[in-house]
N, C-alpha and C positions, 0 to 999 in steps of 0.2 A: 630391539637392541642388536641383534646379527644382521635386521637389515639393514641397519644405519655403520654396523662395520664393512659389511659386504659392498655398500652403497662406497664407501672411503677407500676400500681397495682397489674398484674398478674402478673410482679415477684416478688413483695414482697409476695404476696399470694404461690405462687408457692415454694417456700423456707420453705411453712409449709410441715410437716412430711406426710400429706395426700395425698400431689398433689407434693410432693420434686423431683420424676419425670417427669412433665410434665413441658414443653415449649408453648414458643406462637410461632405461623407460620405464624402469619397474623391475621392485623386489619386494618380493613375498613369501611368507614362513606362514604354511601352510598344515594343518595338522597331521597327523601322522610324518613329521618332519621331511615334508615335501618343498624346497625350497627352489622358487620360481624365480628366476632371472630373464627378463625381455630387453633387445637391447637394440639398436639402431646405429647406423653408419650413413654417412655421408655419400658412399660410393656404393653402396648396401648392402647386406647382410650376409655372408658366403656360409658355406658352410664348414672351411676350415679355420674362419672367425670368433664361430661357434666352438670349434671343438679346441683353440684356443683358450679363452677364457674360461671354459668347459675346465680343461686341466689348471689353467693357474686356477681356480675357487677349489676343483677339488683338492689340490697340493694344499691350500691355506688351511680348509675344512678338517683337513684330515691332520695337520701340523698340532693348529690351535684346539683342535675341540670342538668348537663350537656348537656343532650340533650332535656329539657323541659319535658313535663308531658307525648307527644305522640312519643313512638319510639318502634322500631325494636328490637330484639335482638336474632340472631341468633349465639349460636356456637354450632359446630362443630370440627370432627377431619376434617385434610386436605384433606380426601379424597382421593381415587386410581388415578386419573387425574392428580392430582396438583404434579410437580416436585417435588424431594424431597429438601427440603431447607437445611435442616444441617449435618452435618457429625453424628451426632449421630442419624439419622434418618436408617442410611445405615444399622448395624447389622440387625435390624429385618425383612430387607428384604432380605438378604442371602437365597439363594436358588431358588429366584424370577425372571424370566425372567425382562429384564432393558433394555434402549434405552439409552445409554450416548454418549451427544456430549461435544465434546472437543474445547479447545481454537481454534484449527486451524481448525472448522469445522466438522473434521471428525465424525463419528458416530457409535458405538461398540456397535453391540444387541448381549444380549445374557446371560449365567447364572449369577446374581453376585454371585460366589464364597466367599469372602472373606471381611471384612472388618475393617481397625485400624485405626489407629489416623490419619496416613499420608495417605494411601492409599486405592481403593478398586480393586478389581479382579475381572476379567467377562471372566467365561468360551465362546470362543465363535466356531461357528461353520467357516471353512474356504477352499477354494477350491486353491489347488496350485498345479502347472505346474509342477511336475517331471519327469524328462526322456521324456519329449514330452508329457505325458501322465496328465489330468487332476486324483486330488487325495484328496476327501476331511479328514480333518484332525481339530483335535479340540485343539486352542490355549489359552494359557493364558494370558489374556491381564494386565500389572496391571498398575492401573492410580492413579495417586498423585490427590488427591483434590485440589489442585492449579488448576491443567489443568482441571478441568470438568464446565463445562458451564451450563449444564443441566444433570437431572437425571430423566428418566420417568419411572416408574414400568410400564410393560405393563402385562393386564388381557388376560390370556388364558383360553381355554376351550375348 
């Protein structure tokens, strides 16, 4: 129930000119009234975007009630870990080694190349049989966001 108000405030917040790129990714009421907010930008996450929204929920929190006098409030961006959740999360990670599993399972590591409305592209690395002879080779895979189940940026070094 607070996270389905919390969820309506940060978009109507969100629809101001400051923050008109930034989404919410997740809210969560946590026990000991720990209340998690992750949240994602188009141009990406600052951390005075944070300590905006920071203050508007706690002004709301502390107005309405909501969660009484003693509570949590942690936001943050999603985080490198966390799937990516929306399609408009995909541009900014072009160029980013990815781990996508797909509806039937399967599992494409490898560059995302590309990404639009419908679809994204993942350079990936591949070993096939020609002439008897094993030959690795580099394909383009492109997948429809209908079919993607998950999405993991994965950190190299």
């Amino acid at each position: 129930m607070v996270e389905s108000k919390i969820e309506a405030l940060l978009e109507q917040r969100f629809q101001e000119a400051d923050l008109s790129d930034c989404f919410t990714v997740e809210v969560v009421l946590k026990p000991g009234n720990r209340l998690e907010i992750a949240f994602d930008s188009d141009s990406g996450v600052t951390f005075e975007k944070c300590r905006i929204v920071s203050r508007f929920l706690e002004s709301h929190l502390d107005t309405e009630g909501w969660l009484g006098e003693k509570y949590i409030l942690d936001v943050t961006s999603p985080g490198i870990t966390r799937p990516l959740a929306f399609s408009r999360q995909y541009p900014r990670n072009v160029g980013r080694s990815v781990e996508v599993t797909i509806a039937d399972g399967s599992v494409h590591k490898g560059i995302l190349t590309a990404a639009d409305a419908d679809n994204i592209t993942v350079e990936e690395k591949v070993t096939l049989l020609e002439n008897g002879k094993k030959k690795k080779t580099t394909v383009q895979t492109v997948i429809p966001f209908d079919n993607i189940q998950s999405t993991v940026v994965k950190v190299t070094f």
